[in-house]
C-alpha positions in Angstrom: 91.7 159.6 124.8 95.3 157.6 124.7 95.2 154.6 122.5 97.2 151.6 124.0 100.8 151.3 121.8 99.8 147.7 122.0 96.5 147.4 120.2 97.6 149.9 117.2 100.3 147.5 117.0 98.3 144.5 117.0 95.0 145.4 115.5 95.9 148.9 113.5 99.6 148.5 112.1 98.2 144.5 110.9 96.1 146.2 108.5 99.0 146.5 106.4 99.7 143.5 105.8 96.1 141.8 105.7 93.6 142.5 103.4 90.5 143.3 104.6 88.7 140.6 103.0 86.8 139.1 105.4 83.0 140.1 106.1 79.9 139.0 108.3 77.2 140.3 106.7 77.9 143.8 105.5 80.2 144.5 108.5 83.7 144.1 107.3 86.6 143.3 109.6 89.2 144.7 110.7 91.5 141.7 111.6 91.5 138.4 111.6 93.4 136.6 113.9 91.6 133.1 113.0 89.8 131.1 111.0 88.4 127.8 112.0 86.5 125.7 109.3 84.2 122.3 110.1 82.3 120.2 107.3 81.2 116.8 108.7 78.8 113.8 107.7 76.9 112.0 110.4 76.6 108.4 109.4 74.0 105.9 110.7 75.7 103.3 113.7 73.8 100.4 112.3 75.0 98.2 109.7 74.1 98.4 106.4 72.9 95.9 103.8 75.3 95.3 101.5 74.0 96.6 97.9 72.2 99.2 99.6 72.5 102.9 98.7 75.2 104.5 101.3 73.6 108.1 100.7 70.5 106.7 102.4 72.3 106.2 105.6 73.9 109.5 105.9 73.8 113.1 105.3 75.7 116.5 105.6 75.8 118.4 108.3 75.5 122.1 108.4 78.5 123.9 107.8 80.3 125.7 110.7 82.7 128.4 110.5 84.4 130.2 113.9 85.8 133.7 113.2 88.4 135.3 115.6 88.2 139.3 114.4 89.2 142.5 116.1 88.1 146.0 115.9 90.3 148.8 117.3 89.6 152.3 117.5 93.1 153.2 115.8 92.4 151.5 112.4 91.4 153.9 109.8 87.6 153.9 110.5 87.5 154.4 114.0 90.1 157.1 113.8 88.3 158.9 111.2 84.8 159.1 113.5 87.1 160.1 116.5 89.2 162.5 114.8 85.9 163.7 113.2 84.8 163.9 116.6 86.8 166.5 117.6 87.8 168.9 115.1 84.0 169.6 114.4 84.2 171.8 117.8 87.3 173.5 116.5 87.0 174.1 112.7 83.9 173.6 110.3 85.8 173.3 107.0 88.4 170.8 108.3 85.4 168.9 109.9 83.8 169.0 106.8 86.5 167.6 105.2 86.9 164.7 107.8 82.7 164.5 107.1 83.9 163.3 102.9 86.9 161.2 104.0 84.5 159.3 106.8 81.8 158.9 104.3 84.5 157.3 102.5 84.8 155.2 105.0 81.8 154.1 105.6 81.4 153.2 102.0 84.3 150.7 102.4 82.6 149.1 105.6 78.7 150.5 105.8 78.3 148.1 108.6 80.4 150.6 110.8 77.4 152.8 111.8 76.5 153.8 115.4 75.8 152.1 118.8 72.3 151.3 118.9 69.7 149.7 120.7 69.0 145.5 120.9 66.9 143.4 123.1 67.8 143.7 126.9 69.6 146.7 126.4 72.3 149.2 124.8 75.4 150.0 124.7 77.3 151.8 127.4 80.1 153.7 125.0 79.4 155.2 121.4 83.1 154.5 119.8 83.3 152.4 116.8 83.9 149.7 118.2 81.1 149.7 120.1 79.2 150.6 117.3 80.8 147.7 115.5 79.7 145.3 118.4 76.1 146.6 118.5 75.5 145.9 114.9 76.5 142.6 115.6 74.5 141.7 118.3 71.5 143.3 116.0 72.3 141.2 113.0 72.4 137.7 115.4 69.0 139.0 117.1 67.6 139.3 113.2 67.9 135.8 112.4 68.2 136.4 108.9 70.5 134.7 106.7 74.0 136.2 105.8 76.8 135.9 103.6 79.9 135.4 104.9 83.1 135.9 103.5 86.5 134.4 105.2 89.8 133.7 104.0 89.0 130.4 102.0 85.9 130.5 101.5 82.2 132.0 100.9 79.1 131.3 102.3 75.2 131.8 101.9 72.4 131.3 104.5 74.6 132.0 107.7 73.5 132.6 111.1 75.4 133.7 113.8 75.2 131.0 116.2 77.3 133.3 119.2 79.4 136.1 119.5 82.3 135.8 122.6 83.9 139.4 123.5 86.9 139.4 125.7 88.0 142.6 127.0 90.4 143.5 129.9 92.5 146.6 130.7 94.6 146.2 127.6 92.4 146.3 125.4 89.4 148.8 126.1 89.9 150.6 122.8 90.0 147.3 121.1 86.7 144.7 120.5 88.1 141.3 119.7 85.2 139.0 118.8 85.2 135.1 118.3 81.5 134.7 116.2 80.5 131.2 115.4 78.4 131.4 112.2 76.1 127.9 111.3 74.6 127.2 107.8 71.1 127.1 107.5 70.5 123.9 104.9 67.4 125.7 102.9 65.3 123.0 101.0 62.3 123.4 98.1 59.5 121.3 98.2 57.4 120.2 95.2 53.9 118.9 95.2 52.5 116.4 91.9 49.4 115.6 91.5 47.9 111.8 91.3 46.4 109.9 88.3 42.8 109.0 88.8 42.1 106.4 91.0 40.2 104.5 87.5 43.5 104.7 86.1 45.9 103.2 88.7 47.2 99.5 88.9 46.6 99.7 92.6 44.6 101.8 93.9 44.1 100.6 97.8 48.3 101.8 98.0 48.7 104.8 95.9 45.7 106.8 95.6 44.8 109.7 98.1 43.5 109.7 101.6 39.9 109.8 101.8 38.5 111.2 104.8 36.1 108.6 105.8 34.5 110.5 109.0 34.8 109.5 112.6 34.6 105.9 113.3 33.5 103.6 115.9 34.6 100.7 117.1 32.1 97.9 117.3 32.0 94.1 119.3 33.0 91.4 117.9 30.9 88.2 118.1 33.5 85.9 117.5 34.8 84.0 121.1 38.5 83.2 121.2 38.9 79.6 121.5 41.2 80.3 124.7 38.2 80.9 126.5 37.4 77.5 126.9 40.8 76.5 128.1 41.6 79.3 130.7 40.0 79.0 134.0 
């Protein structure tokens, strides 16, 4: 397999220069190419009494983060499996040497493991970068919050809202992602329980609901004095 001159430059020889910080989930990245952040407030249209609490009339919004990342086959972990790859057919003690220095690097980015399955179907290729993709696809199909780590910032109780792959002829040993990741706002609910209703000022507004059975509704004998207008 030829790698593209093009994606080492791009994807492989950047990793010198950018710390692999960023991570979705436990699948670190590669590269990232960009980082697009979004807080916002939605705030009631109507007027508002003056005096009134402004918090009432507005809240926050769940947080929104779009990651551009990249995978190559030529950074250090995908070139460790490949190389891996093929010296195990040609010699068992430098294979087995490749074996510690890819556990190695697995250790720095466990969420490199194989292609696997999801729903719908599987992957056509078993690189790393396909493995890469597949475990993202998994993790969105989980629906279970993540961490994320970026650039600025880090976050709890993520989802991965989508994952956009663009790939072309350049870039076939390359997976260049753009994942938009959405906060899930997590809330705690508390329940209290009510004085007696002997001991309440007023009763008929704050004591419980008491189920009263079905009811029926019944005639009224009283005659709407409009009856002896109307014809």
């Amino acid at each position: 397999m030829s790698v593209n001159l093009a994606e080492i430059a791009l994807f492989g020889a950047s990793n010198l220069f950018l710390q692999q910080s960023n991570q979705i989930g436990d699948i670190q990245v590669d590269t990232t190419l960009e980082e697009h952040y979004e807080d916002s407030l939605e705030i009631t249209e109507h007027p508002v009494e003056a005096g009134a609490a402004i918090t009432d009339h507005s809240f926050k919004r769940p947080m929104e983060l779009v990651l551009t990342c990249g995978w190559s086959d030529s950074s250090a972990s995908g070139a460790l499996g490949l190389v891996s790859g093929l010296v195990a057919t040609q010699s068992p003690i430098a294979a087995g040497l490749l074996g510690i220095a890819s556990g190695i690097s697995s250790l720095l980015n466990p969420g490199a493991g194989s292609s696997g399955s999801f729903t719908g179907g599987a992957m056509a290729a078993s690189d790393y970068v396909a493995g890469i993709y597949s475990n993202l696809l998994q993790l969105q199909e989980s629906r279970q919050a993540i961490s994320v780590t970026s650039g600025l910032r880090v976050y709890d109780s993520m989802l991965i809202q989508s994952l956009r792959v663009r790939r072309d002829q350049r870039t076939q040993y390359v997976l260049n992602v753009q994942a938009v990741l959405r906060q899930i706002i997590i809330v705690s609910t508390q329940t209290a329980t009510l004085a007696p209703q002997a001991n309440q000022a007023n009763p008929a507004s704050t004591a419980d609901l008491v189920n009263t059975g079905a009811q029926q509704l019944k005639s009224s004998s009283n005659v709407s004095p409009l009856t002896a207008i109307l014809p």
